[in-house]
Structures are given as C-alpha cells and as structure tokens.
C-alpha positions in Angstrom: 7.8 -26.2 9.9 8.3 -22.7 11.3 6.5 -20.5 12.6 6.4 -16.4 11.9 5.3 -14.3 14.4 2.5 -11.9 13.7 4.0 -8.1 11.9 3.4 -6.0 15.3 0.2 -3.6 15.2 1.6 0.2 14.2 -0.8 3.3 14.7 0.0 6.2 12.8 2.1 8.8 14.3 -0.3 11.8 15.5 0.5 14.4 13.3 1.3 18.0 15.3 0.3 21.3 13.6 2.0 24.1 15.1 1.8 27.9 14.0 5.1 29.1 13.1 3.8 33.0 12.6 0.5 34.5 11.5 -1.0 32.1 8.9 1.7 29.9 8.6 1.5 26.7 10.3 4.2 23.5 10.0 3.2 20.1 10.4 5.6 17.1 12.0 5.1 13.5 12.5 6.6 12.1 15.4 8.9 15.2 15.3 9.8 14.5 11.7 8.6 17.4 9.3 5.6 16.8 7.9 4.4 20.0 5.9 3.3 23.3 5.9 -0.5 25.5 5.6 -0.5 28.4 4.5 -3.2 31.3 5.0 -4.1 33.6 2.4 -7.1 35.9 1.6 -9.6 32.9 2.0 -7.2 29.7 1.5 -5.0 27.1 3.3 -2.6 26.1 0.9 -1.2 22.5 1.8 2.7 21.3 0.5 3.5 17.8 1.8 7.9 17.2 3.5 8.5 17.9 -0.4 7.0 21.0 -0.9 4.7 19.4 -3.4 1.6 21.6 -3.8 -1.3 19.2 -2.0 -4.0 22.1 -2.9 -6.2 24.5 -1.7 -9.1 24.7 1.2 -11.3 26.9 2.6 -10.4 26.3 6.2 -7.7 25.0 8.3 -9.3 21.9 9.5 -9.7 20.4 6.2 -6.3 21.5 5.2 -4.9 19.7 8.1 -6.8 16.7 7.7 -5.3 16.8 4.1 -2.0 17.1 5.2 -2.6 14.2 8.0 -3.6 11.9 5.5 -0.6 12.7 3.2 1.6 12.0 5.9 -0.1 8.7 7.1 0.3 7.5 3.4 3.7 8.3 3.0 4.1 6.5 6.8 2.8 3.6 5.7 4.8 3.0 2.4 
C-alpha cells in the first residue's frame, strides 16, 4: 500500500489594484497581470489578463471585487 500525501493548502494570491493614471487602474496577481478598470462618466468597466470585457459597475469596489474573483477562478484552474 502507499501512501499519498495530502495536496498542500493554497490561498489565492491577493490581488493588487494599482492606479496607472486618472481612472485607469491595472490589476496583478502575485505580480502577474491581472486586468484593468476603467472609469468613465459613471462606470468601471472590467477586462480580465485577456482583455475580455467582464462588464460594467457603478463603483470601483464592485468592479474590483469582480475582477478579484475573475482572477481567483482563472488561479484555480
């Protein structure tokens, strides 16, 4: 018989959102790009590493929470 040893216990990376210029602010994983927001009139647009549009919100702390879990799915894949 042999024995496996338990998969190790990963936390997601923290995910750093850093404003590049007025209203535009890139996102990076563990210093891996992770994204972009933004700012216009009164939205946060969110594209994921790809540029895939993620959507729209009406401030930046749900746009970055969006982003975050984008990024934590793609992590854990």
């Amino acid at each position: 018989m042999t024995l496996l040893a338990p998969a190790p216990i990963t936390r997601p990376a923290a995910m750093t959102l850093t404003e590049a210029e007025p209203g535009f602010w890139v996102a990076s994983t563990s210093g891996a790009f992770a994204g972009t927001v933004d700012h216009h009139g009164d939205h946060f647009y969110v594209r994921d590493c790809f540029s895939q549009y993620l959507g729209d919100y009406s401030d930046l702390a749900t746009a970055a929470a969006r982003l975050r879990t984008d990024a934590s799915v793609r992590d854990a894949a």
